[in-house]
C-alpha positions in Angstrom: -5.8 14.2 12.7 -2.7 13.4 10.1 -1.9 14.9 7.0 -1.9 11.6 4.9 -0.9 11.7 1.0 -1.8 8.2 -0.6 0.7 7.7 -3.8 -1.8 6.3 -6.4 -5.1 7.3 -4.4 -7.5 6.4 -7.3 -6.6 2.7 -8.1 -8.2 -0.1 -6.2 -6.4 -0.2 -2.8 -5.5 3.3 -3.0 -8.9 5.1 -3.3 -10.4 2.7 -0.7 -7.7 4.1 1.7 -8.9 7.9 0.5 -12.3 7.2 1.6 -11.5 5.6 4.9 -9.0 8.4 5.8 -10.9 10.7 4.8 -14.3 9.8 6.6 -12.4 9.6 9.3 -11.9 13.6 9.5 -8.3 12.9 8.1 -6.4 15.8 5.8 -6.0 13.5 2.4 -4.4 14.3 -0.8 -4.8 11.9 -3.3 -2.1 12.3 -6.2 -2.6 9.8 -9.0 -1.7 10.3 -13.3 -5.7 10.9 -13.7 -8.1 12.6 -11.5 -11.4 11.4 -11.3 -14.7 11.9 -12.3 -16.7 14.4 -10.1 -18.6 11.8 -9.5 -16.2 9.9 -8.2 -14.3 12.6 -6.3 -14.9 12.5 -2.6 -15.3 15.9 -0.7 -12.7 17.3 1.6 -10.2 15.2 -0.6 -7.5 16.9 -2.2 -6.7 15.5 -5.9 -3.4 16.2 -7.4 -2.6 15.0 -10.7 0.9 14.1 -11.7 3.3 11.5 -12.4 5.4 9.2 -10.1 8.0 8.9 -12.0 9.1 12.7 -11.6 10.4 13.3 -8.3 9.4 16.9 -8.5 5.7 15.8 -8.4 6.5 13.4 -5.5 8.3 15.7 -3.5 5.7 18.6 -3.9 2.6 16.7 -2.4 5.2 14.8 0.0 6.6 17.6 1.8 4.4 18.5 4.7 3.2 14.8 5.0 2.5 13.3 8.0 1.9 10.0 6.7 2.6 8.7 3.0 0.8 5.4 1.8 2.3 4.2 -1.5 -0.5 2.6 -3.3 1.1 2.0 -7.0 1.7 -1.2 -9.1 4.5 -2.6 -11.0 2.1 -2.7 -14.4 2.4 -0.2 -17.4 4.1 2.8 -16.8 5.8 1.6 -13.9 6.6 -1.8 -14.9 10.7 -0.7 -15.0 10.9 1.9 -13.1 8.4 0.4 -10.0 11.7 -0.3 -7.6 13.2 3.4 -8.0 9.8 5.4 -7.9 9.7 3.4 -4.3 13.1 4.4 -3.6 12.3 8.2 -4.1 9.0 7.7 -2.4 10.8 6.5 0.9 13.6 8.9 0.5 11.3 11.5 0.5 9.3 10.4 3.4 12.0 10.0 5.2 13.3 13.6 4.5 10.0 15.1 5.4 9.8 13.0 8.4 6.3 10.9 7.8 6.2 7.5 8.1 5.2 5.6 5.3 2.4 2.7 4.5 3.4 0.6 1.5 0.3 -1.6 0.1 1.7 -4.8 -1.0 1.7 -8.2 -1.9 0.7 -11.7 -0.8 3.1 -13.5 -2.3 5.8 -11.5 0.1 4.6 -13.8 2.8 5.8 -16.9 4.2 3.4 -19.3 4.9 4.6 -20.4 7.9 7.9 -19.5 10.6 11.2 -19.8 8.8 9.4 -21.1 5.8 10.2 -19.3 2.2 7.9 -17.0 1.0 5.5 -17.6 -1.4 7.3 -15.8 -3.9 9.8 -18.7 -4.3 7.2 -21.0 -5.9 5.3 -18.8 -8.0 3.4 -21.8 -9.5 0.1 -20.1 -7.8 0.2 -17.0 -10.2 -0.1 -16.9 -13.8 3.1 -16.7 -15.6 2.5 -13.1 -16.8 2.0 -11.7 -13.4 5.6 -13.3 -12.1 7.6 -9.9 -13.2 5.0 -7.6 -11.2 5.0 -10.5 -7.7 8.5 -10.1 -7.8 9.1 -6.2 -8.4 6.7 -5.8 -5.1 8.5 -8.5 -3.1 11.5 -7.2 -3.4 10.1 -3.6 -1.9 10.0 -6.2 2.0 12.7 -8.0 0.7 15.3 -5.7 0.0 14.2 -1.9 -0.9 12.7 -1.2 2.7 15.1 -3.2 4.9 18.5 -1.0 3.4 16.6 2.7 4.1 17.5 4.8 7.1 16.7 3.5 10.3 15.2 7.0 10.8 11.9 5.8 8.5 9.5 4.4 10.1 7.9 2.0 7.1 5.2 -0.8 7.4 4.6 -3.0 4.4 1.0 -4.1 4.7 0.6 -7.7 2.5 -3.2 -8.0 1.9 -4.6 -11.8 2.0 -4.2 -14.1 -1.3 -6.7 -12.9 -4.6 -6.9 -9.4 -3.7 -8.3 -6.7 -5.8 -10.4 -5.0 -7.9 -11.6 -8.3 -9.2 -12.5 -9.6 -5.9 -14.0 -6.7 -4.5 -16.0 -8.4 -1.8 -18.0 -5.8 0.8 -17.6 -3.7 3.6 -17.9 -6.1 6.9 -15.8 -3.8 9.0 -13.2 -6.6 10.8 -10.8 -7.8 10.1 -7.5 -10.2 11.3 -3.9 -8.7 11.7 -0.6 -10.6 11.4 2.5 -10.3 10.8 4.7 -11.9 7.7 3.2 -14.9 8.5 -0.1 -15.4 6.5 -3.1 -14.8 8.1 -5.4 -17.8 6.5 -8.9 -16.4 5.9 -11.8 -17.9 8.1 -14.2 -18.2 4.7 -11.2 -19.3 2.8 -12.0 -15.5 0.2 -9.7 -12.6 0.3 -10.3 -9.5 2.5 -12.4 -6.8 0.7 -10.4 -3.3 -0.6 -12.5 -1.3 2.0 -12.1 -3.7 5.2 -8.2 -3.6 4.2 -8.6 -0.2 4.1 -10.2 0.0 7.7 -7.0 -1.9 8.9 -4.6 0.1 7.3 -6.0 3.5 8.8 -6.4 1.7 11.7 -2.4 0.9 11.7 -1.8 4.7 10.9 -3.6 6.1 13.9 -2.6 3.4 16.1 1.2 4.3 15.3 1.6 0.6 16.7 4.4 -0.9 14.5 7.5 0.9 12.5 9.7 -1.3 10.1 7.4 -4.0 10.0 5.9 -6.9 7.3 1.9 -7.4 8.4 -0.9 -9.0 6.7 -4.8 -8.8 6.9 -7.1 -10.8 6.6 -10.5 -12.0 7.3 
């Protein structure tokens, strides 16, 4: 089993990935900038409370990692300093020697081989989300690409209309691909838990390292 520290393990993605990790007899620490209700809290999961912006914090839940999955979002507290928490987050991964799982976006895809990636037309997305579809592109675009070849990063892009909005249920499948979208069967997004499932499942497979995936019904 793998020590795995998910960076923003209460939000919507993040504390999905908790639960599956953790029901799978997993070591998790979940370190978020609020804990969360006991009745919320899972058992056998370790909560740490502190802020991603300090690299302290970061490095003190880090360190000992076998696996760090970066969970956070380019809104409110982070909406400047998103890029460089990231940057500490892989540098720090890298130093402790896990490999790290970065939850991001569908509009880092391309649509098809050679084609741009959805992020170049942003006429899809509201205007007010354009800021945050960028900030998380450029994590597959540029952030993750320039880091040492000696971290092994994946970039997992869930399908189109995902989260905490569209929660959808547990069906336990789920499609993998790779920066190429994965068009959903029904046509809906993949549910935070089923996205979960493939993300653990990516972790214990160890099957890819600097890689752009996607899931997807």
């Amino acid at each position: 089993m793998s020590r795995i520290v998910v960076i923003g393990g209460t939000g919507y993605a993040g504390s999905a990935i908790v639960a599956e990790a953790a029901a799978r007899g997993h070591e998790v620490t979940a370190f978020s900038r609020s804990l969360p209700t006991d009745a919320d809290a899972l058992a056998g999961v370790n909560y740490v409370q502190g802020d991603a912006t300090e690299e302290a914090a970061l490095s003190s839940v880090i360190s000992g990692a076998d696996v760090v999955v970066a969970a956070l979002a380019p809104r409110g507290p982070l909406a400047e300093s998103f890029r460089d928490v990231y940057r500490t987050v892989a540098r720090l991964a890298d130093a402790a020697g896990a490999r790290l799982f970065v939850v991001g976006g569908f509009s880092s895809l391309r649509p098809a081989p050679d084609a741009p990636r959805f992020k170049e037309d942003l006429s899809h997305a509201p205007a007010e989300f354009h800021a945050e579809i960028l900030a998380g592109a450029a994590l597959i675009t540029d952030d993750l690409p320039a880091t040492p070849e000696t971290l092994n990063w994946v970039f997992v892009s869930p399908a189109a209309n995902f989260g905490s909005y569209a929660p959808g249920e547990r069906l336990g499948k789920y499609r993998l691909g790779d920066e190429i979208a994965v068009q959903p069967e029904d046509g809906g997004s993949i549910s935070g838990a089923d996205y979960a499932i493939g993300l653990v499942d990516l972790i214990e497979k160890q099957s890819h390292n600097r890689a752009h995936v996607n899931l997807a019904y």
